[in-house]
DRENSE-326355 format. One record per residue (C-alpha): residue number from 1; residue in one letter; z negated, y, x negated. Coordinates in nm, 2 decimals, m for minus. Last residue first. Example, Ala and Ser with C-alpha at 12.3 -4.5 7.8 and 13.67 -1.06 7.14 Angstrom:
% DRENSE-326355
<2,"S",<m0.71,m0.11,m1.37>>
<1,"A",<m0.78,m0.45,m1.23>>
END
This chain:
% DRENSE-326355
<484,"X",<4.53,7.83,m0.45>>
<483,"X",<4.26,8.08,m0.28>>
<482,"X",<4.46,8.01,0.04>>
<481,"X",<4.34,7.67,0.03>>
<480,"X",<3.97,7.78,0.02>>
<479,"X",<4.02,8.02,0.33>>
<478,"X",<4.15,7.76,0.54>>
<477,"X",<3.82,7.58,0.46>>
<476,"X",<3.63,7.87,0.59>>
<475,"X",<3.42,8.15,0.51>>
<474,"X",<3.43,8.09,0.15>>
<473,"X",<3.12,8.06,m0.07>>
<472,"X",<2.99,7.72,0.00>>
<471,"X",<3.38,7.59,0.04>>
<470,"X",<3.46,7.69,m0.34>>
<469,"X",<3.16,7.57,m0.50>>
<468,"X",<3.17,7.22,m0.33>>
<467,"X",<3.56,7.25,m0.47>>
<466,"X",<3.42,7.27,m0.81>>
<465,"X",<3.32,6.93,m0.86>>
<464,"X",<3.54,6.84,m1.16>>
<463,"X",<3.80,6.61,m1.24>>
<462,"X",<3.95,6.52,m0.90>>
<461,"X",<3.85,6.88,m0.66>>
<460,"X",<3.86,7.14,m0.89>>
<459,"X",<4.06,7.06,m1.17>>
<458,"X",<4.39,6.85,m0.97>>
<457,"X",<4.34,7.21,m0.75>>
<456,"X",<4.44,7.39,m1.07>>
<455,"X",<4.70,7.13,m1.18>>
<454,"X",<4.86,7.15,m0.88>>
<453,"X",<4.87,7.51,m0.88>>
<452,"X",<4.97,7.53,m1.25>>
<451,"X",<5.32,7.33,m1.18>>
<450,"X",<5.42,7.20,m0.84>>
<449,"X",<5.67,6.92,m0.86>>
<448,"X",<5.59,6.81,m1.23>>
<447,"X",<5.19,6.86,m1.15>>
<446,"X",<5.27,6.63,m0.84>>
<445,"X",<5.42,6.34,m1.02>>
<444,"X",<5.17,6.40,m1.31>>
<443,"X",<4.86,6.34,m1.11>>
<442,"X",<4.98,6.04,m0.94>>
<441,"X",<5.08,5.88,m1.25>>
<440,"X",<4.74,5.97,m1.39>>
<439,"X",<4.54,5.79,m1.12>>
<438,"X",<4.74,5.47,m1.18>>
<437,"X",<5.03,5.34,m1.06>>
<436,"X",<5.20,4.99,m1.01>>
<435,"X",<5.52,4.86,m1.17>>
<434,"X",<5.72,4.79,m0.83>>
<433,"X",<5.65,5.11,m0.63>>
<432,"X",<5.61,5.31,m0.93>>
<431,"X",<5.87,5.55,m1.03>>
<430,"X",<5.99,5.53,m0.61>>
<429,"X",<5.61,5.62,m0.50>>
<428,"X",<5.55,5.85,m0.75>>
<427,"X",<5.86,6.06,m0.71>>
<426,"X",<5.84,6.06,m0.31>>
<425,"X",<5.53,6.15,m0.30>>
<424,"X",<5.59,6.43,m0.51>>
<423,"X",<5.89,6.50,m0.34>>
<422,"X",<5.69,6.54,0.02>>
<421,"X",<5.45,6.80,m0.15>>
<420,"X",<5.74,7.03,m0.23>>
<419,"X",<5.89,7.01,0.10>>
<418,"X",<5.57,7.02,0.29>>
<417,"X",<5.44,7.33,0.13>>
<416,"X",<5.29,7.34,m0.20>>
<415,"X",<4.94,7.51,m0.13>>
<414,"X",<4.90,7.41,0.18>>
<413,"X",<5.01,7.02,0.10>>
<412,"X",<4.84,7.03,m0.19>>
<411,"X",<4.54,7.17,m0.07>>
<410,"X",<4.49,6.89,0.25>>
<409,"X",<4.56,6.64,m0.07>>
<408,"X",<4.23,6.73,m0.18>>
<407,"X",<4.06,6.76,0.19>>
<406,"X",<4.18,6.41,0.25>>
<405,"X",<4.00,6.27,m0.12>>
<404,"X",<3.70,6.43,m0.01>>
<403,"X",<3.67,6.25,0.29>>
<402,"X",<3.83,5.92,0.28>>
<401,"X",<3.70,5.90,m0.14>>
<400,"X",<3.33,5.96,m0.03>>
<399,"X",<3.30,5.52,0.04>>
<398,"X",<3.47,5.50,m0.31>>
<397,"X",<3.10,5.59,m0.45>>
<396,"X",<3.04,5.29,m0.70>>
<395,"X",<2.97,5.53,m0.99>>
<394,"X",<3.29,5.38,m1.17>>
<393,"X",<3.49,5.44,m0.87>>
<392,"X",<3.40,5.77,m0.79>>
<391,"X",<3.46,5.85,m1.12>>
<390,"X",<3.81,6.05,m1.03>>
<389,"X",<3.67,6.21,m0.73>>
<388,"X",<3.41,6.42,m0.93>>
<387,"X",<3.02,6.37,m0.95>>
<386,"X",<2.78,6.61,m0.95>>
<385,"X",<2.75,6.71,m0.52>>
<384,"X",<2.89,6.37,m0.49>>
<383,"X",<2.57,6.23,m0.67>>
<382,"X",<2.31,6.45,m0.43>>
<381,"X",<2.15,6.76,m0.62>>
<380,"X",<2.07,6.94,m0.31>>
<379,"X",<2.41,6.88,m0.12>>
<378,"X",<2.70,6.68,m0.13>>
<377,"X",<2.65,6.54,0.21>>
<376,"X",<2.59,6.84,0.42>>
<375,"X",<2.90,7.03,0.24>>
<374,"X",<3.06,6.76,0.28>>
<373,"X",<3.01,6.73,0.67>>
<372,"X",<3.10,7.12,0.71>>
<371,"X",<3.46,6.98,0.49>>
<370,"X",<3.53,6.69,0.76>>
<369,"X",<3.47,6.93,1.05>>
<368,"X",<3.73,7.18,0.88>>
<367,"X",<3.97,6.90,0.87>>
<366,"X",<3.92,6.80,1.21>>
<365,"X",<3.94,7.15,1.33>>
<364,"X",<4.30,7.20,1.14>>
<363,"X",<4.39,6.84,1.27>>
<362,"X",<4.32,6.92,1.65>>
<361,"X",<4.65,6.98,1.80>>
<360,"X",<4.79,6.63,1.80>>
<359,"X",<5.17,6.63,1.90>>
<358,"X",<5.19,6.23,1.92>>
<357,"X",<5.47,6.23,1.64>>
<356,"X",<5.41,6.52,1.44>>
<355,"X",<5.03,6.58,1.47>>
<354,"X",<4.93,6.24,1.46>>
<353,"X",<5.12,6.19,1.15>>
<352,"X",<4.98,6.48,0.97>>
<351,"X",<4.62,6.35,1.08>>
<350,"X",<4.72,6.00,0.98>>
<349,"X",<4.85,6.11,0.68>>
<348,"X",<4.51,6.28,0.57>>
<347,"X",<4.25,6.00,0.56>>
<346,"X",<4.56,5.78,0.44>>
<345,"X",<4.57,6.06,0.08>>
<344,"X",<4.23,6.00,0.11>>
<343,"X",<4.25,5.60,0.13>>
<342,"X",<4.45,5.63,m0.17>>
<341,"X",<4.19,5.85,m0.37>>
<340,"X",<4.04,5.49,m0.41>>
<339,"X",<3.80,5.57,m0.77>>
<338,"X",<3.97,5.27,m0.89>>
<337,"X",<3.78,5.06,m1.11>>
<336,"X",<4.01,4.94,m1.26>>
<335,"X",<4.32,5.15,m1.16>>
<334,"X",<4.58,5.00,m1.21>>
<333,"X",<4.65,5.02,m0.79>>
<332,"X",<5.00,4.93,m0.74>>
<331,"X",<5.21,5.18,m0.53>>
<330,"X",<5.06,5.29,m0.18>>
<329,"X",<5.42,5.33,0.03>>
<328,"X",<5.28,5.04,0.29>>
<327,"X",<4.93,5.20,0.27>>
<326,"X",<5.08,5.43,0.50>>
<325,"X",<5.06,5.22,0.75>>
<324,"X",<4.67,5.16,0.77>>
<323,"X",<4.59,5.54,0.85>>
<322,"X",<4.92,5.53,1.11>>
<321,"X",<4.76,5.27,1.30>>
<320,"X",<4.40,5.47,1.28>>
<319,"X",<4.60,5.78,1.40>>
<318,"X",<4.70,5.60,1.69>>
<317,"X",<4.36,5.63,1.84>>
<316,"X",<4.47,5.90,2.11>>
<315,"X",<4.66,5.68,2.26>>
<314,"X",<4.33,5.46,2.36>>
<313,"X",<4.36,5.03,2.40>>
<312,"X",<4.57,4.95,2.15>>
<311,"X",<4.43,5.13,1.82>>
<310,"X",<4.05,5.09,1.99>>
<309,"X",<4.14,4.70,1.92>>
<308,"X",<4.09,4.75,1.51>>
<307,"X",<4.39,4.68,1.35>>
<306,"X",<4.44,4.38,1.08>>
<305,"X",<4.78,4.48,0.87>>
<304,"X",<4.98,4.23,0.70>>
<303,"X",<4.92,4.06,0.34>>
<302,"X",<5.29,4.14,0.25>>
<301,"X",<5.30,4.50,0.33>>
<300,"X",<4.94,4.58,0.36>>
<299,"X",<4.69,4.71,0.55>>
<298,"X",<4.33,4.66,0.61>>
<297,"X",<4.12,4.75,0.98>>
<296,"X",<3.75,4.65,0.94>>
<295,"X",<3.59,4.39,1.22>>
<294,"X",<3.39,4.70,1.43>>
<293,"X",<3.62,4.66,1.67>>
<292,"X",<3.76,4.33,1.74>>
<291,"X",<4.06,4.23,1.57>>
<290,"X",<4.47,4.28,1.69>>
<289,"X",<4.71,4.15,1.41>>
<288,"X",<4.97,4.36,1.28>>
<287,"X",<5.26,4.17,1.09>>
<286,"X",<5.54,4.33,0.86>>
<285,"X",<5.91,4.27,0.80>>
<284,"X",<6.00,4.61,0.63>>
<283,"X",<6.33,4.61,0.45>>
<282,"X",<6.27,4.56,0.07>>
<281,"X",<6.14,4.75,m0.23>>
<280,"X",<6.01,5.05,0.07>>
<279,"X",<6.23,5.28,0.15>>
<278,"X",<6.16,5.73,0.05>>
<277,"X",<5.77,5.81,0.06>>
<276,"X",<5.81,6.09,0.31>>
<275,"X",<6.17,5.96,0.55>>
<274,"X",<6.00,5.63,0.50>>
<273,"X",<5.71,5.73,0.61>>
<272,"X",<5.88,5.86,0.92>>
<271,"X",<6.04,5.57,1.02>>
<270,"X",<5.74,5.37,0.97>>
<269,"X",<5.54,5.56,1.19>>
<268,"X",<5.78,5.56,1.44>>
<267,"X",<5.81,5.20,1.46>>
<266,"X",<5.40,5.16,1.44>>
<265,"X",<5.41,5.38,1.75>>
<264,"X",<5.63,5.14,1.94>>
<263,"X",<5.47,4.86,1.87>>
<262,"X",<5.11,5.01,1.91>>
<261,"X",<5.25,5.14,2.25>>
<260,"X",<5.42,4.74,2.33>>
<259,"X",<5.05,4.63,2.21>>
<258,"X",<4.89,4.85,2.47>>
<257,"X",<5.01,4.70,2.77>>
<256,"X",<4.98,4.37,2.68>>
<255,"X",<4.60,4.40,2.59>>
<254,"X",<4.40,4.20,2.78>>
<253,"X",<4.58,3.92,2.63>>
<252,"X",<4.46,4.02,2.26>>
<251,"X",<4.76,4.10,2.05>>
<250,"X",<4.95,3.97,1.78>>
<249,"X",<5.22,4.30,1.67>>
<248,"X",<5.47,4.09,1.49>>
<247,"X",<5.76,4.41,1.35>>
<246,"X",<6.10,4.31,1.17>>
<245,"X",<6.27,4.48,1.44>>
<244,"X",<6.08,4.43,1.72>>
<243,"X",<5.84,4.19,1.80>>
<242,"X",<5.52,4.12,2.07>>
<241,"X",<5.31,3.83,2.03>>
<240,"X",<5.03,3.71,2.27>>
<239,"X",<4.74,3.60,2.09>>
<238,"X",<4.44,3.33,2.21>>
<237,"X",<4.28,3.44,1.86>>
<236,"X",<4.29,3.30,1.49>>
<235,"X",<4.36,3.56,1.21>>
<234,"X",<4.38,3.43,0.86>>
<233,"X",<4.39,3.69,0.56>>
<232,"X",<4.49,3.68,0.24>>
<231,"X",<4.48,3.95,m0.02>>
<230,"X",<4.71,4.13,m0.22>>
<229,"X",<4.99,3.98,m0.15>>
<228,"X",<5.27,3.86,m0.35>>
<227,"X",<5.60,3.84,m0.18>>
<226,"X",<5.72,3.68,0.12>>
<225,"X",<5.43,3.46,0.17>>
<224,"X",<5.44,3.17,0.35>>
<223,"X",<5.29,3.05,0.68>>
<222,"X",<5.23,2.70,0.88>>
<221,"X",<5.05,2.69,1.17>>
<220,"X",<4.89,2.33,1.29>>
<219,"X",<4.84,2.30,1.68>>
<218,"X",<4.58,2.04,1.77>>
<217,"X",<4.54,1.87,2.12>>
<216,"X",<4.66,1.55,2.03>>
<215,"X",<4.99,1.69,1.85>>
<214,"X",<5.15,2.01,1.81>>
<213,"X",<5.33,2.14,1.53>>
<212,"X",<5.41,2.51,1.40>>
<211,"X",<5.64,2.58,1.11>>
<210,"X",<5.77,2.87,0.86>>
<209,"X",<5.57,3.18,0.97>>
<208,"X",<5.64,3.45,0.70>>
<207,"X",<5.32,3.60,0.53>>
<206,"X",<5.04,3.87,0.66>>
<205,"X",<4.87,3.58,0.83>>
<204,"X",<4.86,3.48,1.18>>
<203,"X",<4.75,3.17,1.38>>
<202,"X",<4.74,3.11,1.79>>
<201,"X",<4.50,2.95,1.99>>
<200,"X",<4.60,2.72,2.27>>
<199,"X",<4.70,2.37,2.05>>
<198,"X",<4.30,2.38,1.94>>
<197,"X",<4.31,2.49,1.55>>
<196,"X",<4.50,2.37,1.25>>
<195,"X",<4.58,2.62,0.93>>
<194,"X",<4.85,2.49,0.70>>
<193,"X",<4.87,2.83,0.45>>
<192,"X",<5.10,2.90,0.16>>
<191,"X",<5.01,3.21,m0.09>>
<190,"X",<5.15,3.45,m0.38>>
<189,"X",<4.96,3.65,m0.56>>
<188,"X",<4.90,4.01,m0.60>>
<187,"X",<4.75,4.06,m0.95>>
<186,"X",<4.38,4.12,m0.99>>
<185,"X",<4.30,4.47,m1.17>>
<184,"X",<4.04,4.43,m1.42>>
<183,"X",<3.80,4.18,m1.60>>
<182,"X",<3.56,4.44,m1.56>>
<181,"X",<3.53,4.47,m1.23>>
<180,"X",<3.42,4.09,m1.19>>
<179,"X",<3.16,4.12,m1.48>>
<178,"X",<3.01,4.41,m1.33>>
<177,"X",<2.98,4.28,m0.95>>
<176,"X",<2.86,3.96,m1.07>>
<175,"X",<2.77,3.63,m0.92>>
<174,"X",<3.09,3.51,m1.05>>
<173,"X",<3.46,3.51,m0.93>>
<172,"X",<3.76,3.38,m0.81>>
<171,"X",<3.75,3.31,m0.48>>
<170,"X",<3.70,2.96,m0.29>>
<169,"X",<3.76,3.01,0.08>>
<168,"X",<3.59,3.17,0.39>>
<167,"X",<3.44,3.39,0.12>>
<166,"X",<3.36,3.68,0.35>>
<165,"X",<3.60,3.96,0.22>>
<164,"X",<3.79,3.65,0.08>>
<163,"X",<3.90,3.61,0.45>>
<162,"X",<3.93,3.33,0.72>>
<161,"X",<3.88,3.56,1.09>>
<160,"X",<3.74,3.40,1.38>>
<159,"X",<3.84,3.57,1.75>>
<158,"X",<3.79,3.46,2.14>>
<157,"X",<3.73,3.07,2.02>>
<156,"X",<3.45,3.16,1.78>>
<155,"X",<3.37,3.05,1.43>>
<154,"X",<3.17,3.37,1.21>>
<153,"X",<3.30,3.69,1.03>>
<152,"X",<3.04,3.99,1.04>>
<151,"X",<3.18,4.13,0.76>>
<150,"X",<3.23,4.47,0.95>>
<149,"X",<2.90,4.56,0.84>>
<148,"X",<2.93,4.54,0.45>>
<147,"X",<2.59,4.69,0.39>>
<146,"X",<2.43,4.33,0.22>>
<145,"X",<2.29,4.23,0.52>>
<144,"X",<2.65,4.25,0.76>>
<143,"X",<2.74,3.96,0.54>>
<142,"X",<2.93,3.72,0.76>>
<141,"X",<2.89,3.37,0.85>>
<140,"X",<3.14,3.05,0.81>>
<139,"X",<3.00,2.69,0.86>>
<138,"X",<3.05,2.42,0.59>>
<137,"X",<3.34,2.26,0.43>>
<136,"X",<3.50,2.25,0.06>>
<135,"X",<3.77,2.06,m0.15>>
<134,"X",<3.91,2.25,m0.43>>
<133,"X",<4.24,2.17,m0.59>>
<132,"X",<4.28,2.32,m0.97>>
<131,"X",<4.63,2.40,m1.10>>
<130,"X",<4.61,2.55,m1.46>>
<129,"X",<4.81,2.80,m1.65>>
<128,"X",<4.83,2.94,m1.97>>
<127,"X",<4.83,3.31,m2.09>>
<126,"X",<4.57,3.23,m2.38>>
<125,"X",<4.50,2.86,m2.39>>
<124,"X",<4.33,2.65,m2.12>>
<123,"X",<4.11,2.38,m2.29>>
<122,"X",<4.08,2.03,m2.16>>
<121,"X",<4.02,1.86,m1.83>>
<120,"X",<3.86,2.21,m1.73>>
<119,"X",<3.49,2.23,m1.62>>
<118,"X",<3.48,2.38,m1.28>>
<117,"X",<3.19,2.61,m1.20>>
<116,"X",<3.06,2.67,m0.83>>
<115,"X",<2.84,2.99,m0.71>>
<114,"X",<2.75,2.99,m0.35>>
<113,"X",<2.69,3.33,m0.21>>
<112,"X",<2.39,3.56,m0.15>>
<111,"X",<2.48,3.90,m0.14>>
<110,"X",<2.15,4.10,m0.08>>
<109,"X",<2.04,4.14,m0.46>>
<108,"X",<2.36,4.34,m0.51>>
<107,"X",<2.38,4.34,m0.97>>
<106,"X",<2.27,3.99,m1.04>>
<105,"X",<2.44,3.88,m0.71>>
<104,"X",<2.23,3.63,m0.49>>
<103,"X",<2.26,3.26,m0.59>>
<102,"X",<2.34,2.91,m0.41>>
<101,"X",<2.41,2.63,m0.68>>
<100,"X",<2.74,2.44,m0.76>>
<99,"X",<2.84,2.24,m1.06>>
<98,"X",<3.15,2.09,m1.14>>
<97,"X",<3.36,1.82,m1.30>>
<96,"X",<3.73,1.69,m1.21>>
<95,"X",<3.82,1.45,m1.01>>
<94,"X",<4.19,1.35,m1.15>>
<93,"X",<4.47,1.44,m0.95>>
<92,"X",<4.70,1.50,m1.24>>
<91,"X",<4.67,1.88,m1.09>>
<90,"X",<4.28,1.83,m1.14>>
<89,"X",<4.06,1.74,m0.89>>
<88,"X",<3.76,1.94,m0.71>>
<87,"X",<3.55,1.76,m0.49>>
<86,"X",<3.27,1.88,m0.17>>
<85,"X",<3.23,2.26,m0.23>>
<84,"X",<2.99,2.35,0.00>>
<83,"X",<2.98,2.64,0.23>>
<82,"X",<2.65,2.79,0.39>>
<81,"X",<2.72,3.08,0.12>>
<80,"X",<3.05,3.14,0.12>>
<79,"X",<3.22,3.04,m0.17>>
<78,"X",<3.27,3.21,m0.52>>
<77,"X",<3.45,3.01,m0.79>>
<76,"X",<3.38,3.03,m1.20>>
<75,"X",<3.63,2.81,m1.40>>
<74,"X",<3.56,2.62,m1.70>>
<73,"X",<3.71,2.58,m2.10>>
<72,"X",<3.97,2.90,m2.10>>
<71,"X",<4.09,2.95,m2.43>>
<70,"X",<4.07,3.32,m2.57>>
<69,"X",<4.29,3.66,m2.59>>
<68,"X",<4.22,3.62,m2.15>>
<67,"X",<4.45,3.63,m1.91>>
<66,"X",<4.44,3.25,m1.83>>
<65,"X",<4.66,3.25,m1.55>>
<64,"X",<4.53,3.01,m1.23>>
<63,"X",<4.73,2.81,m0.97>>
<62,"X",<4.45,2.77,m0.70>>
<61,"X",<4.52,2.49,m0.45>>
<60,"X",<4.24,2.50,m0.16>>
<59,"X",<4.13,2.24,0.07>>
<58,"X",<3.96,2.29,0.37>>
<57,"X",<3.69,2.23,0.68>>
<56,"X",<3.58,2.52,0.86>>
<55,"X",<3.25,2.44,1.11>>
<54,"X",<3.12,2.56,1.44>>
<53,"X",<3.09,2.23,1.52>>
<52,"X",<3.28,2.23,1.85>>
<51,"X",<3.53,2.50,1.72>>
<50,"X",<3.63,2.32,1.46>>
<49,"X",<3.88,2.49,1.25>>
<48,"X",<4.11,2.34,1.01>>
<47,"X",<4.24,2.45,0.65>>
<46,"X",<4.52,2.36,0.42>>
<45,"X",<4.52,2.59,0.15>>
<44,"X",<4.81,2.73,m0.14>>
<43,"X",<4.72,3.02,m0.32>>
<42,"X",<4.90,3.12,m0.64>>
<41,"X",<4.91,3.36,m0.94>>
<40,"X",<4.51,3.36,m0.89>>
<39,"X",<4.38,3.56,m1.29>>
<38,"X",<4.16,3.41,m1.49>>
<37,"X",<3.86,3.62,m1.52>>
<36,"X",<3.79,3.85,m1.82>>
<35,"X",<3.56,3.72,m1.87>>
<34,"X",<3.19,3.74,m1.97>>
<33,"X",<3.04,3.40,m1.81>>
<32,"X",<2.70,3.35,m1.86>>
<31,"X",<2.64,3.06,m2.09>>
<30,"X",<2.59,2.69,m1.91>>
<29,"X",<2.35,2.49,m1.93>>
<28,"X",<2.22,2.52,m1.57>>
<27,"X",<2.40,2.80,m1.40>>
<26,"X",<2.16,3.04,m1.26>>
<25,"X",<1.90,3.15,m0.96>>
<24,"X",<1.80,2.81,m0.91>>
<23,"X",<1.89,2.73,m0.47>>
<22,"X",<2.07,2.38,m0.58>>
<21,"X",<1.85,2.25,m0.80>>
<20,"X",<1.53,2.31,m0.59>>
<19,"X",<1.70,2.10,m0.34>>
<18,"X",<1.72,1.84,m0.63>>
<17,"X",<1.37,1.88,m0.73>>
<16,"X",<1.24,1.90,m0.40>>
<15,"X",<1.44,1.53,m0.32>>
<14,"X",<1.27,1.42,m0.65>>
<13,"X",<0.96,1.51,m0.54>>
<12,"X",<0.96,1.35,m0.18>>
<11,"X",<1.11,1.02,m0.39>>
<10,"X",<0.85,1.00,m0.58>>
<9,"X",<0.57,1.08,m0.30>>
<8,"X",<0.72,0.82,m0.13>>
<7,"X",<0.68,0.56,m0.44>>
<6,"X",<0.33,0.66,m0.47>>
<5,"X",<0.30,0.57,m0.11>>
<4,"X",<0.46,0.25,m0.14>>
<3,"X",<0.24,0.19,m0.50>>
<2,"X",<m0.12,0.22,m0.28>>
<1,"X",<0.00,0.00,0.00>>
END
């Protein structure tokens, strides 16, 4: 009696030890991993939703670059974290070894995730490539804890959303937000996606559909992509799809109505762009999938565009339609970190656009209201009241880039008038739409258009903080772009 109980106790330990195991802070033996990460040149996953269980089951082919001046000997994966990473084989097919552990971020104590390393089959020189399949299931959940509240990503019928934002599949990466940013700007890759759900939901990606199958109650949706992508994203809702012209608008069925006006508006909007930016490196073949408010809108030309429902359902939300567009004609970020004046140059199209194709009369007010907010913000010794655009990145403030960034390219255009401002655009975006830009392209494409008065407002409101001084003393904002 005595030695069965000492055996129980045994195996109680051991199962603590092994739990234990999998929730230590760090990868056992095993040195910290510097990078720079490989790169993802290719993503190809076969995935399948249960909606009974409430779990995602997959398996994801990762065709990785060794970028770095040394040999590659492991692999560091992120994975959300009630995931689990159940086999990982070499392209030979060969099982390959790992370890896994659940860990918060060294540098974001909030972000819990689970942490796998691969051990190669044998050393991956500089610039090689390796094929790795990862095998992994578990339930999806969101990270609205760690500030991120549109990552609130979880299995339901009426909407679930795969994406890295939430680590729905294995991602490059370790518990690091330093070491991650450091090893630079990832490369858009290109993906392939078998996603099977209940045959009366529908699947979108940003890619090309290329197959869809039915059998025993399961539809499986096949897409490519047409060119790298940035991202990946896999939408699954009861859609309705509406098309025009290389346009997939995948709508919620409560929202016919207001798909054909997102259609239509998104039509428009591209026209004009174009008319701005000059064409795009091929003829536009997009897809805009309908998400739940609150979810995060995201645009791009080959990972598609996710738009918030308010877009279809309220005219006068267009402008958040016309925000994500103009991303299309965003060359390249090489910018690493980037300090995102992008999303202020979108944070200002969409009022212009609004303005000249819905007939919006309220952008002056708007962008008065934005520069009364600043002034709130960026006050008493607060970091955006000492720390200029181009750092925002570096200082982890992109999330002042929509506001101050818009009012910066609000003075260019005043200052440069349309014309001018428009062939700026139009220089960087051609120079660079296939090389990528950084923050000094940008700079130089509009100091070559408009000279000293570029430059001047360049000073003030990217490389200094001088613009805070500016709007304090004048009497309005109007009144700071005439000083230009």
């Amino acid at each position: 009696m005595r030695q069965s109980i000492r055996s129980i106790v045994l195996v109680l330990i051991l199962l603590l030890l092994i739990l234990l195991a999998d929730l230590r802070p760090g990868l056992a033996q095993s040195e910290p991993f510097e990078g720079p990460l490989p790169q993802l040149a290719r993503l190809e996953l076969t995935v399948q939703v249960d909606y009974d269980t409430k779990r995602v089951a997959g398996t994801a082919t990762l065709t990785l670059q060794n970028t770095s001046p040394t040999q590659l000997v492991r692999v560091p994966l992120l994975l959300n974290r009630l995931m689990r990473v159940e086999a990982v084989r070499g392209d030979d097919g060969r099982d390959l070894t790992f370890r896994q552990h659940v860990t918060v971020f060294e540098d974001l104590g909030k972000y819990q995730v689970r942490a796998v390393e691969i051990d190669l089959p044998e050393p991956l020189p500089s610039e090689g490539t390796s094929r790795l399949t990862v095998v992994y299931a578990g339930y999806l959940v969101g990270y609205t804890e760690v500030g991120w509240l549109y990552v609130r990503d979880h299995v339901d019928r009426d909407f679930t959303i795969l994406r890295e934002e939430a680590l729905a599949f294995p991602v490059v990466g370790v518990p690091s937000l330093d070491v991650n940013t450091r090893s630079g700007v990832r490369a858009p890759f290109t993906f392939e996606v078998s996603a099977t759900v209940p045959k009366d939901l529908v699947v979108a990606t940003g890619g090309e559909q290329v197959g869809h199958t039915v059998h025993d109650g399961l539809a499986t949706w096949r897409y490519r992509s047409r060119e790298p992508a940035p991202y990946l994203i896999v939408a699954i809702a009861p859609y309705g799809v509406a098309e025009a012209e290389g346009l997939h608008v995948f709508y919620f069925s409560e929202d016919t109505d207001g798909a054909q006006m997102v259609l239509q508006a998104a039509r428009r909007a591209a026209a004009r762009y174009q008319e701005i930016f000059g064409p795009l490196e091929r003829p536009l073949a997009l897809n805009v999938m309908e998400i739940p408010e609150g979810w995060g809108s995201q645009a791009s030309l080959y990972g598609g565009i996710i738009q918030e429902t308010s877009a279809f359902r309220d005219h006068d939300q267009l402008y958040q339609l016309y925000h994500e567009l103009s991303h299309l004609w965003n060359a390249r970020d090489l910018d690493k970190p980037s300090p995102r004046w992008n999303e202020g140059l979108a944070m200002f199209l969409q009022g212009r656009l609004a303005r000249e194709i819905d007939g919006w009369d309220g952008e002056a007010a708007a962008l008065q209201r934005t520069a009364t907010r600043l002034l709130e913000q960026c006050g008493s010794g607060q970091p955006c009241g000492r720390i200029p655009l181009r750092q925002y990145g570096h200082e982890r403030m992109t999330d002042v880039s929509y506001s101050v960034g818009r009012l910066m390219f609000a003075a260019l255009y005043h200052a440069l008038g349309e014309s001018a401002f428009d062939r700026a655009l139009r220089r960087h975006f051609q120079a660079h739409k296939l090389s990528g830009a950084n923050t000094d392209d940008m700079v130089r494409a509009f100091v070559d258009v408009g000279g000293s008065v570029a430059q001047r407002i360049f000073n003030d409101w990217l490389a200094t903080t001088a613009w805070i001084d500016r709007l304090r003393d004048a009497d309005s904002l109007q009144a700071v772009f005439n000083y230009f």
